[in-house]
C-alpha positions as CSV (number, residue, x, y, z in Angstrom):
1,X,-41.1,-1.4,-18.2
2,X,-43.1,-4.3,-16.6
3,X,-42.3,-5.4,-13.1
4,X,-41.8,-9.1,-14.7
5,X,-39.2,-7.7,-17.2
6,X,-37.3,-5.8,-14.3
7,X,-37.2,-9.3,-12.3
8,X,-35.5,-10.9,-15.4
9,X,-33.3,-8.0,-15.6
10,X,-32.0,-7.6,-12.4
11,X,-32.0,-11.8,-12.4
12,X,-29.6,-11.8,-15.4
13,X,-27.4,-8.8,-13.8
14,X,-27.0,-10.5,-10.9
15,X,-25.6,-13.7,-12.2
16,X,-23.0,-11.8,-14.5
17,X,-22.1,-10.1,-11.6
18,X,-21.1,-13.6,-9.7
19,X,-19.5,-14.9,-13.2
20,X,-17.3,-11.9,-13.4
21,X,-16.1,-11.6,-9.8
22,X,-15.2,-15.5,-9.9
23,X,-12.9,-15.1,-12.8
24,X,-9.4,-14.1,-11.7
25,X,-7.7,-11.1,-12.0
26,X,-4.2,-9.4,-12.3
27,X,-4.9,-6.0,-12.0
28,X,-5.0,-4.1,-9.2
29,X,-5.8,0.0,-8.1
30,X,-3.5,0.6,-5.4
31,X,0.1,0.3,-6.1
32,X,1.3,-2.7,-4.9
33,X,4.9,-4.1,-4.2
34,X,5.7,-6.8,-7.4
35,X,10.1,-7.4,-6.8
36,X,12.3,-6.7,-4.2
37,X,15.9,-6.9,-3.4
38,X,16.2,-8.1,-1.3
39,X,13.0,-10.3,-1.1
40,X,10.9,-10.9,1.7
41,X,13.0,-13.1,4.1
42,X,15.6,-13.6,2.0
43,X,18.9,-14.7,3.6
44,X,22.0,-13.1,2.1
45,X,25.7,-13.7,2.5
46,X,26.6,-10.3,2.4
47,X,24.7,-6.8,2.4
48,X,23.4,-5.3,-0.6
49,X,24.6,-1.9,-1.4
50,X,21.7,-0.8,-2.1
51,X,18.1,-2.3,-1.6
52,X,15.1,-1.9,-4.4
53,X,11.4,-2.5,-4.4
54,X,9.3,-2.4,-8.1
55,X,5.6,-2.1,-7.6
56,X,3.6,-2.6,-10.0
57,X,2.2,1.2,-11.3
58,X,3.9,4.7,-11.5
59,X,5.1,6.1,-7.8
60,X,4.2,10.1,-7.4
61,X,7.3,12.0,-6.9
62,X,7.1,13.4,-3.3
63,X,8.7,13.6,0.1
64,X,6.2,11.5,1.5
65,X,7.9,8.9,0.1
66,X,10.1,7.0,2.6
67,X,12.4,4.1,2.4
68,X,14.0,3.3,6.2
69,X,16.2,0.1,6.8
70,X,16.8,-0.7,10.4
71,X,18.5,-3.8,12.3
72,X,16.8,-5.5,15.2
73,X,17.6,-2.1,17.8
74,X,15.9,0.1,16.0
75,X,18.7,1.8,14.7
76,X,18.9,3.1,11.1
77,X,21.4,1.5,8.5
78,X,20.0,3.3,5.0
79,X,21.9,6.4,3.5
80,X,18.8,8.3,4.1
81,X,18.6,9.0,0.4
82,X,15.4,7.2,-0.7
83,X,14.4,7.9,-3.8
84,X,12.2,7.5,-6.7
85,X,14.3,6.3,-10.3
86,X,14.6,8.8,-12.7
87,X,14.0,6.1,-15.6
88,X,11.8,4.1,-14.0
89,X,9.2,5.7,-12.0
90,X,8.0,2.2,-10.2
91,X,11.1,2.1,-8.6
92,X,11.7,3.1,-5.2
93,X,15.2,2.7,-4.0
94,X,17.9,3.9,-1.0
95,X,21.6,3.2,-0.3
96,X,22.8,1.3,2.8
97,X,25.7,2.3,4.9
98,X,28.8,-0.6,4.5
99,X,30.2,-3.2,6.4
100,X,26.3,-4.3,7.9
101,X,26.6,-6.6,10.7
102,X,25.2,-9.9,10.2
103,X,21.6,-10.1,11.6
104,X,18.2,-9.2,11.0
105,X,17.0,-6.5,9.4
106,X,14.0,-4.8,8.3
107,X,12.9,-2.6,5.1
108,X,9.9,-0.2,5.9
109,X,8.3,1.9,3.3
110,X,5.9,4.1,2.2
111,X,4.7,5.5,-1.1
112,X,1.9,7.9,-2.8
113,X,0.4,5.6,-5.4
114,X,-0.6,6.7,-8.7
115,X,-4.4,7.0,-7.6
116,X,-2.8,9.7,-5.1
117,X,-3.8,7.3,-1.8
118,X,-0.8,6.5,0.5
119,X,0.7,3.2,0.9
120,X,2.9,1.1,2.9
121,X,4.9,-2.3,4.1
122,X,7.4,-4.1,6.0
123,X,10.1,-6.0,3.8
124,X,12.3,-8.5,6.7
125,X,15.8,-9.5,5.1
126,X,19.0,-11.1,6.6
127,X,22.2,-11.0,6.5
128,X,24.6,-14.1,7.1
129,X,23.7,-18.0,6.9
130,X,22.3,-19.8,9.5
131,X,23.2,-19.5,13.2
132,X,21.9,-16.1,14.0
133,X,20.1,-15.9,16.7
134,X,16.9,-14.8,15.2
135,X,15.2,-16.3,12.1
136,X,13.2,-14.4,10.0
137,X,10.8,-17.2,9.1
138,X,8.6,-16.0,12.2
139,X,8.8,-12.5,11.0
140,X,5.4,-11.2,9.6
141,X,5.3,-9.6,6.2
142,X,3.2,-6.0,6.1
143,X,1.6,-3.9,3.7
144,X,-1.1,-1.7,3.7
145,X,-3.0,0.9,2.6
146,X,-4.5,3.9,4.2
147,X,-8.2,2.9,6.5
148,X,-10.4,5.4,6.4
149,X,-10.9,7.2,9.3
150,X,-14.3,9.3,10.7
151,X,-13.3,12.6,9.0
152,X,-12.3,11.5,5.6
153,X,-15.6,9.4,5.8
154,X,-17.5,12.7,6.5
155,X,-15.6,14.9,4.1
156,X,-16.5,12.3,1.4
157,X,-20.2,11.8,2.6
158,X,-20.8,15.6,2.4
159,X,-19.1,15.8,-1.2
160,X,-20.8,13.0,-2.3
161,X,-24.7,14.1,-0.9
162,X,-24.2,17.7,-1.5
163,X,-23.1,16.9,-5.3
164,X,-26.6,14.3,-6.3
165,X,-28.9,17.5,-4.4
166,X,-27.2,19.7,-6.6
167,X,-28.2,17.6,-9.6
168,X,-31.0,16.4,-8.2
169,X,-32.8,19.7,-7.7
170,X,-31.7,21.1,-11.5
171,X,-32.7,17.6,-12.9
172,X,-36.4,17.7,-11.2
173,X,-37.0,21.2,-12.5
174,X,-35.8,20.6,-15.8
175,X,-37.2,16.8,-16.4
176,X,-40.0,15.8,-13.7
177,X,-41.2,19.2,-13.0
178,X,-44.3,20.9,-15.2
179,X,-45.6,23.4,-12.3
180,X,-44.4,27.0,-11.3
181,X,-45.1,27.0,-8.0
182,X,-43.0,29.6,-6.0
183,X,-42.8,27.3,-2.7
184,X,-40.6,24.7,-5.1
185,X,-38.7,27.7,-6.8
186,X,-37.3,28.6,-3.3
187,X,-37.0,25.0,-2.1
188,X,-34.9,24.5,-5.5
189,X,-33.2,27.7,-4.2
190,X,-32.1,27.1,-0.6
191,X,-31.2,23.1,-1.7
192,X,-28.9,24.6,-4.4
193,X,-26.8,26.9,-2.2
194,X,-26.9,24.5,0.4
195,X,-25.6,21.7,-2.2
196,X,-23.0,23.9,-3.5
197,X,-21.9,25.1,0.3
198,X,-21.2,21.8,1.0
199,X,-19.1,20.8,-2.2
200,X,-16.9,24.1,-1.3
201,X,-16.2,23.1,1.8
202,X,-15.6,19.4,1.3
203,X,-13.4,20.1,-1.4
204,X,-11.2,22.9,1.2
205,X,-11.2,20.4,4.1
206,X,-9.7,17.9,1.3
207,X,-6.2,19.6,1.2
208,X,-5.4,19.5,5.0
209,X,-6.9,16.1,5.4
210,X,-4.6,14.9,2.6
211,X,-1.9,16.3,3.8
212,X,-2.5,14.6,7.6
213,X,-3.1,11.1,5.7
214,X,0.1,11.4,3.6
215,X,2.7,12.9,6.4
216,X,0.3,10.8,9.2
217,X,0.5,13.6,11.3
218,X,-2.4,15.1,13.5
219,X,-5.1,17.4,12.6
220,X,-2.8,20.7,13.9
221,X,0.3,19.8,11.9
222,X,-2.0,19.2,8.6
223,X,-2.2,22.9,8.3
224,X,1.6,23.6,8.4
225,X,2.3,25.5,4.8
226,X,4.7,23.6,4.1
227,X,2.8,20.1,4.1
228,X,-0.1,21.7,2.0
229,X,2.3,23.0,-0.4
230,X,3.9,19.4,-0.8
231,X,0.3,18.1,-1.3
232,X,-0.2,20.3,-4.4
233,X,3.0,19.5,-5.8
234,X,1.8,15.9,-6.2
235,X,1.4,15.4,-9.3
236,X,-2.0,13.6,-9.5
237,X,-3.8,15.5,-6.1
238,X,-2.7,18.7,-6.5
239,X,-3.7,18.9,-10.7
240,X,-7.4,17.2,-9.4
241,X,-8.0,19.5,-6.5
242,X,-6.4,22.7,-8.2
243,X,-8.7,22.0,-10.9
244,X,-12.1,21.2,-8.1
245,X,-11.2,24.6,-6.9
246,X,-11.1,26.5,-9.9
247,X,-14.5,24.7,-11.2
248,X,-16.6,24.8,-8.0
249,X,-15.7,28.5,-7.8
250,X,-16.6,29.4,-11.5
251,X,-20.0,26.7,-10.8
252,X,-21.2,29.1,-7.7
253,X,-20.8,32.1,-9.4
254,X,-22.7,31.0,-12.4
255,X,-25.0,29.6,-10.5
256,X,-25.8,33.3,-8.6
257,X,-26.5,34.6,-11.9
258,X,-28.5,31.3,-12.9
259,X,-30.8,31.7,-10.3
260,X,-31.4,35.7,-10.6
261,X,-33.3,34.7,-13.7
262,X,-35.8,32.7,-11.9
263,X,-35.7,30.1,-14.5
264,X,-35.3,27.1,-12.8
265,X,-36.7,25.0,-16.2
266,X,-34.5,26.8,-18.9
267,X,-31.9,24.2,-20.2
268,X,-30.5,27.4,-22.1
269,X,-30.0,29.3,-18.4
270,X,-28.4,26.5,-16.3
271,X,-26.6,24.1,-19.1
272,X,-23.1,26.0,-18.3
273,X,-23.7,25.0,-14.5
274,X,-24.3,21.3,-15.4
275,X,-21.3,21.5,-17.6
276,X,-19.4,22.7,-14.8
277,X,-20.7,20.3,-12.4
278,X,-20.0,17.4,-15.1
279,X,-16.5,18.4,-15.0
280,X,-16.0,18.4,-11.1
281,X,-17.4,14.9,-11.0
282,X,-14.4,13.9,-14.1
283,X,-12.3,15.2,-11.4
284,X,-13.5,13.5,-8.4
285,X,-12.9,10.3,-11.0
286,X,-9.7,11.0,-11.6
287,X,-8.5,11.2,-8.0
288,X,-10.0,7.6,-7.5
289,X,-9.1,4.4,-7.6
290,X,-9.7,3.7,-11.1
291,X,-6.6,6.1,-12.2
292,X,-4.5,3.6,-11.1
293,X,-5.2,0.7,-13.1
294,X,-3.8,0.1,-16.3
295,X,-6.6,0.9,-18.3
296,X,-7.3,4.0,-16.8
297,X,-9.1,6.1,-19.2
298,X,-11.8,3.5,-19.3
299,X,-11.8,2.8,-15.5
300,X,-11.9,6.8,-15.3
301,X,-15.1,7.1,-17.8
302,X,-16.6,4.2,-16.0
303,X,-16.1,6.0,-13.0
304,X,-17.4,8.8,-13.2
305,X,-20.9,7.2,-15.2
306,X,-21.2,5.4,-12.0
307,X,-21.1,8.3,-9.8
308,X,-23.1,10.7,-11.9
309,X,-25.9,8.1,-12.2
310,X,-25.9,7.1,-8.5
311,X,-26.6,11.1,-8.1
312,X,-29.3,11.3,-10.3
313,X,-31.0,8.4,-8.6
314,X,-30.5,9.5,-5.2
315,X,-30.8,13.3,-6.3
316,X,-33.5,12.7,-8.1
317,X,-35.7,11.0,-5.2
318,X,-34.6,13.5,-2.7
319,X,-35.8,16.4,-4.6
320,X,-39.2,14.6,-4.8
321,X,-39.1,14.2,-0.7
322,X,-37.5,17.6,-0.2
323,X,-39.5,20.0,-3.0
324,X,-42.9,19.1,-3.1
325,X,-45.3,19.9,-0.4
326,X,-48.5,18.2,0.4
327,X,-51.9,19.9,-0.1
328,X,-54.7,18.9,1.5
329,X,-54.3,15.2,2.1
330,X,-53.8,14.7,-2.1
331,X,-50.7,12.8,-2.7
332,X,-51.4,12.2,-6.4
333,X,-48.5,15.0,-7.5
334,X,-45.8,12.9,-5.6
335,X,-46.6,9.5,-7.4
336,X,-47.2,11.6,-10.3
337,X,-43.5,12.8,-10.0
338,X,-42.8,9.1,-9.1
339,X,-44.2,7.5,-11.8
340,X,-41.8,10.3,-13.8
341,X,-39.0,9.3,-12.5
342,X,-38.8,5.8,-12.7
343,X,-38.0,4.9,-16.3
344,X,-34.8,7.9,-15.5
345,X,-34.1,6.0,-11.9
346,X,-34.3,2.5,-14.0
347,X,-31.7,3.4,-16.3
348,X,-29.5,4.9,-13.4
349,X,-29.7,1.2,-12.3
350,X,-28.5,0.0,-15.3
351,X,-25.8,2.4,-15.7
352,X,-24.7,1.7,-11.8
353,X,-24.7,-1.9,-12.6
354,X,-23.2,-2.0,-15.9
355,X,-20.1,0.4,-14.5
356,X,-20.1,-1.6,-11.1
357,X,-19.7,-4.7,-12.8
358,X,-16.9,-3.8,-15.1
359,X,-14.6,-1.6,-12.3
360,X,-15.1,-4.5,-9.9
361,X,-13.8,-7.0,-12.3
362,X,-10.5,-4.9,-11.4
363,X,-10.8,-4.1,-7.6
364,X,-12.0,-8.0,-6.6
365,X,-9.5,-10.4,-7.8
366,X,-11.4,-13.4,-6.8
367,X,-14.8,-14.3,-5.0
368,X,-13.0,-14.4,-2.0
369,X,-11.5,-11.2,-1.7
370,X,-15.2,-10.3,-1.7
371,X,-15.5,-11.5,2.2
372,X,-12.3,-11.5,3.2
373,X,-11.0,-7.7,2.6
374,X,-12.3,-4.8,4.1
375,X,-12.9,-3.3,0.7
376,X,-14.7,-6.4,-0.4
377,X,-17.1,-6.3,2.1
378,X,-18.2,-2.8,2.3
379,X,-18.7,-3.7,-1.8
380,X,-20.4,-6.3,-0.8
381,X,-22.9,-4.1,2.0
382,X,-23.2,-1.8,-0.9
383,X,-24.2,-4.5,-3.4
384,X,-27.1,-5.5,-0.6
385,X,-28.2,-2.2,-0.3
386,X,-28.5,-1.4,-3.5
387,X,-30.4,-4.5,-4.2
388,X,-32.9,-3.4,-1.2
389,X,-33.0,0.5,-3.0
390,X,-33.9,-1.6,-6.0
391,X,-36.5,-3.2,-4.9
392,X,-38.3,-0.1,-3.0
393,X,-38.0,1.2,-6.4
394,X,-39.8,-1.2,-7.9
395,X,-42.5,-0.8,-5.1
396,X,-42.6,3.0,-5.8
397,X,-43.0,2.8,-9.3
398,X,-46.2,0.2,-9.2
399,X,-47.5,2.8,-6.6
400,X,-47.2,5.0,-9.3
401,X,-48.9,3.2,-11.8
402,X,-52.2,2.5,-10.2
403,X,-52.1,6.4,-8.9
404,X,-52.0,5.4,-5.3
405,X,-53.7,8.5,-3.3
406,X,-52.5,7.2,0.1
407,X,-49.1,9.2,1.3
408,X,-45.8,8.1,0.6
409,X,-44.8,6.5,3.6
410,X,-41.7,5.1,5.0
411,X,-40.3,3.0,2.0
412,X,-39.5,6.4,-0.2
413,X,-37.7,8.1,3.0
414,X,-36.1,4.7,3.8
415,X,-35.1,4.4,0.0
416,X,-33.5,7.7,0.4
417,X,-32.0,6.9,3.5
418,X,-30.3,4.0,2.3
419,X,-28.9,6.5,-0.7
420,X,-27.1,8.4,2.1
421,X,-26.2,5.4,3.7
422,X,-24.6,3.8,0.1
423,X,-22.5,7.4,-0.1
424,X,-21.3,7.0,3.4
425,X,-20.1,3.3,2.0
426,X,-18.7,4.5,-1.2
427,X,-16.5,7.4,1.1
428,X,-15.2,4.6,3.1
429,X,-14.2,2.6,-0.4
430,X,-12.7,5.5,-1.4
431,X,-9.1,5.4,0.5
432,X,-9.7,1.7,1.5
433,X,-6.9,-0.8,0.0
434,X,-8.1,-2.7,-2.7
435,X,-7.4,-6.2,-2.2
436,X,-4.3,-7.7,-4.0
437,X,-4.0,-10.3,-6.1
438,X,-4.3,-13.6,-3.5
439,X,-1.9,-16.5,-3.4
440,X,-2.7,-18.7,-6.1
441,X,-1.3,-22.4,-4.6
442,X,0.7,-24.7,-6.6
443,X,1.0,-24.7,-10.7
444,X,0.0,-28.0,-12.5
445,X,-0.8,-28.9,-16.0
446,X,0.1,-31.0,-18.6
447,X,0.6,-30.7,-22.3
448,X,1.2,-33.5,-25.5
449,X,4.2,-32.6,-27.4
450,X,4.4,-32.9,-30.8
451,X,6.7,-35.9,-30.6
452,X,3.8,-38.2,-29.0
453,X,5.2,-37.4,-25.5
454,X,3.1,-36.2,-22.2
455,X,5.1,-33.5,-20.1
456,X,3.5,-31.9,-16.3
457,X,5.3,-29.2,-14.7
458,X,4.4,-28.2,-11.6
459,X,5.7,-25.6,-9.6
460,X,5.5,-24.9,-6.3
461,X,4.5,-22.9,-4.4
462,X,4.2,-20.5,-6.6
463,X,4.6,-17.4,-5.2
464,X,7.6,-14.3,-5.4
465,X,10.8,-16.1,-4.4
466,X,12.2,-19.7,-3.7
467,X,10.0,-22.2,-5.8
468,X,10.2,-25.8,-7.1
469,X,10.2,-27.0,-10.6
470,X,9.2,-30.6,-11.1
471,X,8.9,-32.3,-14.5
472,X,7.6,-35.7,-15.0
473,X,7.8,-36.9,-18.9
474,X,6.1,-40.1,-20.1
475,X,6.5,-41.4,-23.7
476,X,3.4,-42.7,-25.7
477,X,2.8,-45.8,-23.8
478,X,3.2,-43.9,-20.6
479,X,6.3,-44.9,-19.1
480,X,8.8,-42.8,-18.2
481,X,11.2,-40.7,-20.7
482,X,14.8,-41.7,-19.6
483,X,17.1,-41.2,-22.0
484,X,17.4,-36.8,-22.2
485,X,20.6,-35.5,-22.1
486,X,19.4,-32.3,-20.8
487,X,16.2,-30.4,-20.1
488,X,16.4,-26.2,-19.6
489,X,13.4,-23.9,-18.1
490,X,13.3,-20.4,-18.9
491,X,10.8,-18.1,-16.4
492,X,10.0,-14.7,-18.0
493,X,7.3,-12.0,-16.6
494,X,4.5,-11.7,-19.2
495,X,3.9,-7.7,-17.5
496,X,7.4,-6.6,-17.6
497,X,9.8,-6.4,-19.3
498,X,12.5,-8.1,-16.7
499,X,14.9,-10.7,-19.1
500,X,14.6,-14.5,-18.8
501,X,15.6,-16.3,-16.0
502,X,17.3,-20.2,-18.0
503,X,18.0,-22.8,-15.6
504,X,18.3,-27.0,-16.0
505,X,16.7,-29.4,-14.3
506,X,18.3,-32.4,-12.4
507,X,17.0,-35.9,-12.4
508,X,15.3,-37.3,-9.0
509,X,13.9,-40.3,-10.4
510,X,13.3,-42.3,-13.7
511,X,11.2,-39.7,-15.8
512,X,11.4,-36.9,-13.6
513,X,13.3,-33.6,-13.1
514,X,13.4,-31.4,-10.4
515,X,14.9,-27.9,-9.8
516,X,14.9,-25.3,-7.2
517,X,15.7,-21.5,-6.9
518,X,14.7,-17.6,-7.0
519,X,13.2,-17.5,-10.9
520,X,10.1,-15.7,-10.0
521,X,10.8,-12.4,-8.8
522,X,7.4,-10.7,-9.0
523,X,3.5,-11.4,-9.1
524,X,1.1,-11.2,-12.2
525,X,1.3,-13.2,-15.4
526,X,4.4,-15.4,-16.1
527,X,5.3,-18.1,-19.3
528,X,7.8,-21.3,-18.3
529,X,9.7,-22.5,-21.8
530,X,10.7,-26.3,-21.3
531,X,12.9,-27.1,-24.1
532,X,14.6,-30.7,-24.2
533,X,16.9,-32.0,-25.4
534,X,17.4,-36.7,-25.9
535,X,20.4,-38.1,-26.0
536,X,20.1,-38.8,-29.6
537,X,20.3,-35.3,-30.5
538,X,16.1,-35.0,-30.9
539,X,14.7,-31.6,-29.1
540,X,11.0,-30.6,-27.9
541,X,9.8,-27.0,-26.8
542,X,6.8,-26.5,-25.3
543,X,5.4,-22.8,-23.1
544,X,3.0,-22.8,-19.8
545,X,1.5,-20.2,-18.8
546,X,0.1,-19.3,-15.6
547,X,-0.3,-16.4,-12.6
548,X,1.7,-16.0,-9.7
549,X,-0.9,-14.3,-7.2
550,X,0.2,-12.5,-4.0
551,X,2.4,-13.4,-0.7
């Protein structure tokens, strides 16, 4: 493939990239919290019995779950029986105690999503009208996800450079590599144990750090039994790691017997370890967070593509630095094994983008969640350096072509470097929060109804909780539409199944109607029925749709 054709490529890649991530999305990979009762500030006349929050994907089952309601001292008012519905598993829920006080009060939870990462938020509520002595209009809504800290960074960094050696090594023998010399044969051998060693241990050090994340407890108290038996009894985590455990330990001792044969270029010897291998990266996939989306098998195969080709790549180049040894000043074995492995390292691009592109049309929302989140922008450092590693790899494989004969220099160890560095990124992204859907401001647009006249709703502004619903209605010429007898909205969630929500509109002025009240109760995709009625008896329907984006 010519360097010009590449240029095009990655050109044309690019721009989709931009086009995609500008297009708004609904979807989301944490859980995140879509209805509440009560709502965020809300103001009641008298305590609920019980208080609710929906979110927006399957909840795990687990005593990690928590629900606490406290007033302004600190003290606790729930029954202390927080719970997870038996029919509808998005539903966390806890009693309160009777006879509440009037005053402020606050809901604080926290959850195990479906993706197995730990989640959690502030909900403020009060309780009696106006003339307490604190409003909740100052008080700050929370929620959050889990930030990755120094050792889940390193326990992902090892799994994720220990698993492309291991590749990396048994794809150079099998594909790049034509010699038998025996310096690369124990290389290969060292590099494989090594790989494996680390994979073993990441995946052991995984339990007690999950455990320490989801009870937030220190490094000591992670290894209680008790907390690592909870851990496995998630539903999601303790089938994924279970599973690691049982595959990494068939994959080593496979492997022993692989590499007694000495047969480092036999597909027939080492196809049950790749198999294996294959299967602990399906796994890593599933514990990520692409199984929380909606369309998770898809997410999960897209997943796991990406990883396996970002291995390859960087596998691939290490086992080119790390192998091969020079002789005499002649380099021309290296660019030979260069030259190899570039059209295999340009379709690892391809893959990377194709599967990057389609997962982050699910994790970025909008263009701006790209620099304003956390995960956004270590996507976006990861974009950049994979752009750099691109273009080194481009340099490499011209090298290649004209058969350069001086050494390799710094650009292959910096394109390996910045490999490691994209893992270390990638570990961080891991456990990160995904960015939710953001506010989406005010809802206009117009429509022509059949009967010649032009109706705008807008609504305002637009977000879970108190909104306005104004109408203006103009006949044919454009004047305005006076004579209805009576005009009725109807909000239902486009997501969820949740009822309708019918309400009428007053008149404020000649031609338009205006109402105001809780009829959206959650975010995501919504539809508005208007249906009128004139005072001669004549009716109009018309539907708007539209998204109501986060708090």
């Amino acid at each position: 493939m010519s360097v010009k054709v590449m240029r095009r490529l990655g050109t044309w890649l690019l721009l989709a990239c931009v086009v995609i991530i500008l297009i708004p999305k609904s979807a989301s990979a944490h859980a995140y919290v879509v209805k509440s009762n009560p709502t965020e500030n809300e103001t009641l006349k008298k305590a609920p019995s019980v208080v609710k929050i929906e979110f927006d994907e399957d909840i795990q089952v687990s005593s990690f779950n928590t629900l606490y309601v406290r007033d302004t001292s600190g003290k606790r008012v729930d029954l202390k029986d927080a719970h997870i519905d038996k029919k509808n598993k998005k539903l966390l829920e806890a009693g309160l105690k009777d006879n509440l006080k009037n005053g402020l009060y606050s809901i604080q939870w926290k959850v195990i999503s479906a993706d197995g990462h730990p989640i959690q938020g502030v909900i403020p509520f009060r309780v009696g009208l106006a003339g307490v002595e604190t409003e909740t209009d100052d008080i700050q809504v929370e929620e959050m996800g889990y930030i990755p800290q120094i050792d889940m960074i390193m326990e992902r960094g090892i799994l994720y450079t220990s698993s492309s050696l291991f590749i990396g090594v048994l794809f150079f023998n099998l594909i790049m590599y034509k010699g038998n010399a025996t310096s690369v044969r124990l290389r290969s051998k060292n590099i494989i144990w090594i790989s494996l060693f680390g994979i073993l241990i990441s995946l052991l050090f995984n339990l007690p750090l999950q455990a320490k994340i989801n009870a937030d407890v220190s490094w000591l108290e992670a290894f209680n039994p008790l907390l690592l038996k909870e851990t496995l009894q998630l539903s999601v985590f303790g089938y994924v790691w279970i599973t690691q455990m049982v595959l990494i330990s068939t994959l080593i001792i496979v492997t022993y017997f692989a590499v007694k044969h000495e047969k480092f270029s036999s597909f027939k010897v080492w196809s049950i370890p790749i198999l294996l291998f294959i299967g602990l990266l399906v796994m890593k996939a599933f514990n990520s967070h692409a199984y929380g989306l909606k369309f998770k098998d898809i997410a999960v195969v897209m997943d796991f593509l990406h990883l396996l080709a970002a291995s390859l790549w960087v596998g691939g180049l290490s086992s080119i630095i790390l192998l091969l040894r020079k002789e005499d000043n002649k380099w021309h074995m290296y660019w030979d094994m260069i030259k190899r492995f570039s059209p295999w390292a340009t379709g690892a691009v391809i893959v990377i983008l194709i599967t990057g592109l389609f997962n982050s049309t699910f994790f970025i929302p909008t263009i701006h969640s790209l620099f304003d989140t956390k995960y956004g922008l270590a996507l976006l450092a990861k974009i950049l350096l994979f752009i750099f590693m691109g273009i080194l790899g481009i340099i490499h494989y011209v090298k290649g072509r004209i058969r350069a004969q001086q050494g390799l220099g710094a650009t292959v160890k910096v394109e390996f470097v910045i490999g490691i560095i994209i893992f270390v990124i990638v570990a961080f992204m891991t456990n990160v929060q995904t960015p939710p859907m953001p506010p989406t401001g005010p809802f206009t647009e117009s429509k022509q109804l059949d009967n010649g006249y032009e109706l705008t709703l807008n609504v305002s502004p637009n977000k879970v909780g108190q909104n306005k619903f104004h109408i203006k209605l103009k006949d044919e010429k454009g004047q305005p539409v006076t004579d209805m007898e009576q005009m009725i909205l109807t909000t239902q969630s486009l997501d969820m199944n949740m009822g309708k929500g019918s309400f009428k509109v007053s008149v404020v002025s000649p031609g338009e109607y205006e109402a105001e009240g809780m009829y959206i109760n959650m975010t995501g995709n919504w539809n508005i029925h208007v249906h009128g009625l004139t005072k001669s008896l004549d009716s109009f329907d018309t539907d708007f749709k539209f998204i109501v984006g986060g708090r």
